[in-house]
C-alpha positions in Angstrom: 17.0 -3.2 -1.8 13.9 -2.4 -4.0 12.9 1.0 -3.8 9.4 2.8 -3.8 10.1 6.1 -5.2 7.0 8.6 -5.2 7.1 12.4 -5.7 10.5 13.2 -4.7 10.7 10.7 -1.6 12.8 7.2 -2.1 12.0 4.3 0.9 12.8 1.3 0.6 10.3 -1.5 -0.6 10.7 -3.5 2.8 10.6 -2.4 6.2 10.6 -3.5 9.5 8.1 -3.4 12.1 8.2 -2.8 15.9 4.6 -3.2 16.9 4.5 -4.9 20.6 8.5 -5.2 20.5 10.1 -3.5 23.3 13.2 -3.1 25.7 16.4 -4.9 24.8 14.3 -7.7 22.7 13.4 -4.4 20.5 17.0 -2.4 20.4 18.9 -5.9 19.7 16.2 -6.9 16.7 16.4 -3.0 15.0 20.2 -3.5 15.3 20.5 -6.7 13.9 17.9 -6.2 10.9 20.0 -3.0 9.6 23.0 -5.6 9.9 20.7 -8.1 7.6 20.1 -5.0 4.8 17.1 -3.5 6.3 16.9 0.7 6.0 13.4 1.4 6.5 12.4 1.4 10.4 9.0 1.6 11.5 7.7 3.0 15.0 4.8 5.1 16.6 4.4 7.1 19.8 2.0 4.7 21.1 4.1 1.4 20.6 6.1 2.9 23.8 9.4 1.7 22.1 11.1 4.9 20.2 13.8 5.0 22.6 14.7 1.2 22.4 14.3 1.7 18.2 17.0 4.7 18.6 19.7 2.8 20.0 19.3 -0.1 17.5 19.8 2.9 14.8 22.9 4.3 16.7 24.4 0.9 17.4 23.7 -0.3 13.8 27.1 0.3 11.8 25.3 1.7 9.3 25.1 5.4 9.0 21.8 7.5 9.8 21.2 8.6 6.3 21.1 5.4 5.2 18.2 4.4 7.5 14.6 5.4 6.8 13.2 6.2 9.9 9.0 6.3 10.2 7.2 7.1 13.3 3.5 8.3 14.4 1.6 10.8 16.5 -1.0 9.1 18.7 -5.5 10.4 17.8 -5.7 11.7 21.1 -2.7 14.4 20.3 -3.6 15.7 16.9 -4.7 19.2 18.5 -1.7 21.7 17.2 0.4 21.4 20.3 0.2 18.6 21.6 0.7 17.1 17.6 4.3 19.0 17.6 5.0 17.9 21.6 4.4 14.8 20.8 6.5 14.8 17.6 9.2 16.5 20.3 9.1 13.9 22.3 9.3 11.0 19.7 12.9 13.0 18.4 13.9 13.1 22.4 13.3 9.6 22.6 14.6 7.8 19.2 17.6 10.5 19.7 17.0 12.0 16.2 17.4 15.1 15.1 14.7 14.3 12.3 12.7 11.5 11.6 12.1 10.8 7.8 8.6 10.3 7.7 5.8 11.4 10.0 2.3 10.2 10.2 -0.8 10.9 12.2 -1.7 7.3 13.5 -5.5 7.6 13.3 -8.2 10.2 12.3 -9.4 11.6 15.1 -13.2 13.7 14.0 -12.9 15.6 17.4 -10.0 17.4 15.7 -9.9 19.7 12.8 -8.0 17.8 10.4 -6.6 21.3 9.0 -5.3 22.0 12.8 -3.2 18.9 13.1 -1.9 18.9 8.8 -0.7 22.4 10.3 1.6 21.4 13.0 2.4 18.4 10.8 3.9 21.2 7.7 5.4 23.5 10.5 7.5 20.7 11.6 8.2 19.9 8.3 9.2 23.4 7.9 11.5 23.2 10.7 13.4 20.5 9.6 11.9 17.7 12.2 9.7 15.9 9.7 11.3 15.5 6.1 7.9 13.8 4.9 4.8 13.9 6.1 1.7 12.0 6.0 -1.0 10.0 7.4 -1.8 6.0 8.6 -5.5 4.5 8.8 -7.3 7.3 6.6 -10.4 6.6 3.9 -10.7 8.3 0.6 -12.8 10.9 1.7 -10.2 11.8 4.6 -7.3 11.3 1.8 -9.1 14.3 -0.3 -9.8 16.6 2.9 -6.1 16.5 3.6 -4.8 17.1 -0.1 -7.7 18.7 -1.7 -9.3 20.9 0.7 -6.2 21.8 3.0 -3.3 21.1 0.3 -1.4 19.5 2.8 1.5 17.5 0.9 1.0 14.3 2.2 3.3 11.3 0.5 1.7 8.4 2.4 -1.1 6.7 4.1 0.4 3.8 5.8 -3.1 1.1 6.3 -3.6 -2.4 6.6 -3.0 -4.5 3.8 -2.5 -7.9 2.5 -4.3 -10.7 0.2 -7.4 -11.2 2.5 -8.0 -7.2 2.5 -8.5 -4.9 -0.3 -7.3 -1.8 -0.1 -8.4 -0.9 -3.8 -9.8 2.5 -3.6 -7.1 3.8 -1.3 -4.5 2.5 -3.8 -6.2 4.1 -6.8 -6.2 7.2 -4.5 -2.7 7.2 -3.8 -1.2 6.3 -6.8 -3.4 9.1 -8.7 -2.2 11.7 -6.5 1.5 10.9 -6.0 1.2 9.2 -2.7 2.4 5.5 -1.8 1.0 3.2 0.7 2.7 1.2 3.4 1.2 -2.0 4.2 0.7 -2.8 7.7 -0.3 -6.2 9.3 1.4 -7.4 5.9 0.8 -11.4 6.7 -2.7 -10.9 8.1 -1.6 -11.8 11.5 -0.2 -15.0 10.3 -2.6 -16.1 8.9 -1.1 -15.8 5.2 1.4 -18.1 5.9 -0.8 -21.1 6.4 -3.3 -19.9 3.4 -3.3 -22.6 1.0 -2.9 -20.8 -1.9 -0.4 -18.7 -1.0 1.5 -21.9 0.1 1.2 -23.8 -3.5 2.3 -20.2 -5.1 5.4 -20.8 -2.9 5.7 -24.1 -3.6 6.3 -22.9 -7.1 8.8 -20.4 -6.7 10.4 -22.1 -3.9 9.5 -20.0 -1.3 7.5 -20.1 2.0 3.7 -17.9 1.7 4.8 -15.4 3.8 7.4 -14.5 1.5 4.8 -15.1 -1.5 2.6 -12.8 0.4 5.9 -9.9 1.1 6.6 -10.1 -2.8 3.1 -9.6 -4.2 2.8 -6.5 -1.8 6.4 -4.7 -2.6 5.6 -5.9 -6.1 3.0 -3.5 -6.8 3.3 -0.1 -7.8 3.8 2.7 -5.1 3.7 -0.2 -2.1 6.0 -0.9 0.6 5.6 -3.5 3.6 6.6 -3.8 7.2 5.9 -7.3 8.3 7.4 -7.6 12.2 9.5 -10.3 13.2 10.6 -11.2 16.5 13.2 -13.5 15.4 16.3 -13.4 13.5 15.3 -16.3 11.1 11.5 -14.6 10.3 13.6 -11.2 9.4 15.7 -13.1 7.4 13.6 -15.0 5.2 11.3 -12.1 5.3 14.0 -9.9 3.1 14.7 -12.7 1.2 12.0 -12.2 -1.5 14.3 -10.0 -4.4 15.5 -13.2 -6.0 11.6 -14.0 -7.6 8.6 -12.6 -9.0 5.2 -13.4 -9.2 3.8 -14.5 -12.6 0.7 -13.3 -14.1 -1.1 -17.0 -13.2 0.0 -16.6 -9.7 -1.2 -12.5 -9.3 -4.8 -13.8 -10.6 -5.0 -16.3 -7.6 -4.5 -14.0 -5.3 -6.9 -11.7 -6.2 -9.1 -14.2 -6.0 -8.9 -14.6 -2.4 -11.7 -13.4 -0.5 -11.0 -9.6 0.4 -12.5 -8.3 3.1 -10.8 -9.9 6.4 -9.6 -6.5 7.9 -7.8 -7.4 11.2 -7.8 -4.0 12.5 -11.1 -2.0 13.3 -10.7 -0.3 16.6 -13.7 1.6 17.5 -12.3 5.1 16.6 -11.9 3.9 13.1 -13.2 5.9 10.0 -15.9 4.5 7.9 -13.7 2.4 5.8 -13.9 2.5 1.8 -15.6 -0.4 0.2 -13.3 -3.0 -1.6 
């Protein structure tokens, strides 16, 4: 597996998503993607699945440290204690002593960032976190947290993929250490019916999603966690290792219109123009 390795922390290049899986569907999936390779797991609080992502982990025959285990704390717990409850509870639930990283889901304005970076570094300190970091932040929030409060965030996990630039938060990260993990990797699937992508993969002999997977962990200081809720999408999803895209084929993709964002709840930040 392709490695991102940033600043001391080492996860691997594709991951797996768990957004809207739950229950048995959920546990089974987690399980049988570690069997497949997988060792980067993705959860949140919010996605109400952490204990069904747990016992995929423990029933995997894989062992723990070899598992890189993400989840998030909700925007409406970001005050100090209900941050490290919440973080508590996630643990509790996935059955974890620690997870690997920790992120704050979305900036909440209500909340001094400071207070919530500050239970985020005491569970750090306690052993519960071994990274921290942030999901769905803008520049500006990016250089509150690091420059003003010197928190050592490693990550801003955000949506990404050809239809949405995420240039100024890349430039961001990869000045200051950081790496980001791309969410909503195939656009809600629409990537794999772009034509573009689709004659790239024609090329290489590959579908566009997995066009679209390989120009994302093919980047400097990016990793991916496309979801898939069956066996034969996680499979063809981690089979992208065996290609790369050539300069002719990077240039078409940047020319693809980028500013399709899929995401914008109304508690978003003011995003960062492409």
């Amino acid at each position: 597996m392709q490695m991102v390795d940033v600043d001391g922390v080492r996860v691997p290049a594709l991951g797996f998503g768990t957004w809207q899986m739950d229950g048995a569907a959920c546990r089974d999936m987690v399980r049988e993607a570690i069997a497949l390779g997988y060792r980067h797991i993705d959860t949140a609080r919010m996605y109400g699945n952490e204990a069904a992502v747990g016992e995929g982990i423990r029933t995997a025959s894989v062992p723990r440290d070899e598992v890189f285990v993400t989840t998030k704390v909700w925007f409406d717990q970001l005050h100090y204690g209900d941050l490290k409850a919440s973080a508590e509870a996630s643990l509790k639930d996935l059955g974890l002593d620690a997870v690997d990283l920790l992120l704050i889901h979305w900036p909440n304005a209500e909340v001094p960032l400071s207070e919530s970076l500050r239970a985020m570094e005491d569970l750090q300190r306690e052993g519960k976190a071994r990274h921290v970091g942030v999901s769905n932040f803008n520049t500006s929030l990016l250089r509150e947290a690091r420059q003003k409060n010197g928190a050592d965030i490693v990550c801003n996990q955000v949506e990404y993929h050809p239809f949405l630039s995420q240039r100024p938060v890349l430039d961001y990260c990869r000045a200051n250490d950081m790496f980001v993990t791309a969410y909503c990797p195939l656009a809600k699937g629409e990537a794999p019916s772009d034509p573009t992508l689709r004659e790239i993969g024609a090329k290489h002999g590959k579908s566009a999603a997995q066009v679209t997977l390989r120009w994302l962990i093919q980047q400097p200081n990016v990793a991916a966690i496309p979801k898939a809720a069956k066996l034969e999408h996680a499979k063809a999803n981690l089979d992208i290792f065996d290609f790369a895209l050539d300069a002719e084929d990077l240039a078409r993709i940047e020319g693809l219109p980028g500013d399709r964002r899929m995401i914008d709840p109304s508690w978003a930040p003011a995003w960062d123009a492409a």
